[in-house]
C-alpha positions in Angstrom: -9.1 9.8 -7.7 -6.1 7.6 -9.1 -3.3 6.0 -6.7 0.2 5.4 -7.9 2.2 3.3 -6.9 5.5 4.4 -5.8 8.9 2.4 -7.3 9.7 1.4 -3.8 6.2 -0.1 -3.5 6.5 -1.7 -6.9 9.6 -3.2 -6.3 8.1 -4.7 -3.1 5.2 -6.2 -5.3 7.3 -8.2 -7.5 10.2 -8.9 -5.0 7.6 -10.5 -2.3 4.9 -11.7 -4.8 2.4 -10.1 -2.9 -1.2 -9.4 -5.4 -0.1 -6.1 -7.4 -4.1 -5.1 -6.5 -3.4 -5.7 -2.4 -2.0 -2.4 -1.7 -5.2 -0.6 -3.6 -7.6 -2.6 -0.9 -5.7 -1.8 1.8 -6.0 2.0 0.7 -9.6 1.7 0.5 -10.6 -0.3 3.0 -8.4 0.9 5.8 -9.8 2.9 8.9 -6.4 5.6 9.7 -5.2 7.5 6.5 -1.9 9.9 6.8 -0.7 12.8 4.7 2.9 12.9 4.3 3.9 16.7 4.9 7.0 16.7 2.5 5.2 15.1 -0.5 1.7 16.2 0.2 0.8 12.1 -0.7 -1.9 10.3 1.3 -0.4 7.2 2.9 -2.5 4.1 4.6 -1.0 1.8 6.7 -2.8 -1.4 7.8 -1.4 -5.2 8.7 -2.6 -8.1 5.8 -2.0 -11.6 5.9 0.5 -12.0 3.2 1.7 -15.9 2.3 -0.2 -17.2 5.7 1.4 -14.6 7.8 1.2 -11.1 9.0 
């Protein structure tokens, strides 16, 4: 299995300087998964502690 990130996602990455790996470990380690019916794409949603804060 690969994940790719989207632009919007990647553009998040480098505009909050959050760990480019973080959103892979959430995917992985999250309990809820959701399939987007328009693109077919697996989405995970979970909080993180980003910078100290949620």
């Amino acid at each position: 299995m690969s994940i790719i990130y989207s632009k919007h996602i990647e553009t998040r990455i480098i505009m909050r300087s959050i760990d480019y790996d973080l959103p892979i470990e959430i995917y992985n380690n999250v309990k809820e998964r959701f399939k987007d019916n328009e693109t077919g794409y697996t989405i995970a949603v979970m909080k993180a502690i980003i910078h100290g804060r949620f």
